[in-house]
C-alpha positions as CSV (number, residue, x, y, z in Angstrom):
1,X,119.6,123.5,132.8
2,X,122.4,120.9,133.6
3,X,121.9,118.3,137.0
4,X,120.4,118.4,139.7
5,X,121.9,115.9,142.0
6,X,124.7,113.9,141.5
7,X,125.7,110.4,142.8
8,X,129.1,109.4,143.4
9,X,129.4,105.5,143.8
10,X,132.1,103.5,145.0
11,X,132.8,100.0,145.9
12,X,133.2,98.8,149.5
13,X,135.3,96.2,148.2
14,X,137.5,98.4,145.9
15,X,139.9,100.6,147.4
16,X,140.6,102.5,144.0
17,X,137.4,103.0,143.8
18,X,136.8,104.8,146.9
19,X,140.6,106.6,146.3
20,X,138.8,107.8,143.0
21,X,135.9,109.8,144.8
22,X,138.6,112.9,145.2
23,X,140.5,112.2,142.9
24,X,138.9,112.0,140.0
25,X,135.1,112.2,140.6
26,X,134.6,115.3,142.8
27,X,137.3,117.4,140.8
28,X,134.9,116.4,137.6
29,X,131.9,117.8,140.1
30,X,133.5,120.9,141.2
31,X,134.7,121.6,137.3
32,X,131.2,120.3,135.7
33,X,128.4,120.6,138.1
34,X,130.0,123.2,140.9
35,X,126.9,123.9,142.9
36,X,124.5,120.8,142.0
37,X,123.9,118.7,145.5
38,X,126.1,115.3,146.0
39,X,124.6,111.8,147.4
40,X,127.9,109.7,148.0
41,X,127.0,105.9,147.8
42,X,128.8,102.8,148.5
43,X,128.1,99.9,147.0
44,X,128.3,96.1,147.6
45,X,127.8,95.9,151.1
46,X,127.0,92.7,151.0
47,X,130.1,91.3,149.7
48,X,131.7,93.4,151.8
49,X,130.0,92.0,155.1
50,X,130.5,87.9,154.0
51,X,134.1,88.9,152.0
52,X,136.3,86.1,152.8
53,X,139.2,87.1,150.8
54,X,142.2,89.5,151.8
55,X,140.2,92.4,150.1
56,X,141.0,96.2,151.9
57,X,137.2,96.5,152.8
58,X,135.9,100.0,152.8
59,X,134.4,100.6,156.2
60,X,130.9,102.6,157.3
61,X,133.2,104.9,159.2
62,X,135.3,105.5,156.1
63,X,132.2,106.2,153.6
64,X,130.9,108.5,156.5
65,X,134.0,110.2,156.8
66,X,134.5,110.7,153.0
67,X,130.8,112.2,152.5
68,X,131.7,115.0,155.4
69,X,135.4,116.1,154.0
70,X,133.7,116.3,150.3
71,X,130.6,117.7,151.4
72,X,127.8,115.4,150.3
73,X,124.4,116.0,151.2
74,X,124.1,112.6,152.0
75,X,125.3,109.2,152.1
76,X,123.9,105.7,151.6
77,X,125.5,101.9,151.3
78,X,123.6,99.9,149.1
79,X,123.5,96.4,148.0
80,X,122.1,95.8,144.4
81,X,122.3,92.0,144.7
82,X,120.3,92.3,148.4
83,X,118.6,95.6,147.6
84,X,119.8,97.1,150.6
85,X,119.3,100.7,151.0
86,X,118.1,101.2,147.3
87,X,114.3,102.4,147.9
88,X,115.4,105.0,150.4
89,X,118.6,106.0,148.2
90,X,116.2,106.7,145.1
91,X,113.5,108.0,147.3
92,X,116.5,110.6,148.3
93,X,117.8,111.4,145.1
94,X,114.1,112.2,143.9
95,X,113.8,115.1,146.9
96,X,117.1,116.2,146.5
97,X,117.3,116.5,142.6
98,X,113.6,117.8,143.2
99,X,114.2,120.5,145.7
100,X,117.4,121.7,143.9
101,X,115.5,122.0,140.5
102,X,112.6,124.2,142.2
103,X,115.6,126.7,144.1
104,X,117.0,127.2,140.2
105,X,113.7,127.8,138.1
106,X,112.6,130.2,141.1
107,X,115.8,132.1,141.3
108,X,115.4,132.4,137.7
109,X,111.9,133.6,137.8
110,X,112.5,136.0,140.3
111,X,115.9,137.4,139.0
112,X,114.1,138.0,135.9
113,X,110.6,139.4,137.5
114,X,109.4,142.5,139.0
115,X,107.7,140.4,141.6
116,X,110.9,139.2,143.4
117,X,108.9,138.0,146.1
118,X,106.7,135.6,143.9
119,X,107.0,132.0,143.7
120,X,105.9,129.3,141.4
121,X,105.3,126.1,142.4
């Protein structure tokens, strides 16, 4: 049956990583997974907010911005090292991959039934 969600990560701290998203990532998406839901997540936001270096940070605004012009569903910054963000990014993924899987299994059912107005839950 293929995915149901998909999250595209990047690094707050990386700029590559973030150019990547359209570059590379969602063209994979669009080719592999066309009409499968996207969560865009940024990570390390903790070394992002106590960077000290001469790093081009990735910004909130930026991430926001990104998850609009490709269409994500949503978007989250985590911090793995902090756990910032990571219960309600999962919790997300869960009811997004969840909900997405239900919409395919009953528009299969009810292409394939006489009963189009039936659903199975």
């Amino acid at each position: 049956m293929g995915a149901d969600v998909v999250m595209v990560c990047y690094s707050t701290i990386d700029r590559k990583s973030f150019d990547d998203v359209t570059g590379v990532w969602m063209e994979d998406c669009r080719k592999y997974c066309s009409n499968v839901p996207v969560i865009l997540v940024a990570t390390k936001v903790d070394l992002r907010e106590r960077s000290e270096c001469d790093v081009d940070i990735i910004t909130t605004e930026e991430g926001s911005q990104l998850a609009n012009q490709i269409g994500a569903k949503h978007f989250f910054e985590v911090s793995s090292a902090s756990l910032v963000g990571l219960d309600k990014l999962f919790e997300t993924v869960a009811e997004v991959g969840a909900a997405h899987h239900l919409s395919k299994v009953n528009s299969k059912i009810n292409s394939k039934s006489k009963f189009k107005n039936c659903v199975i839950m």
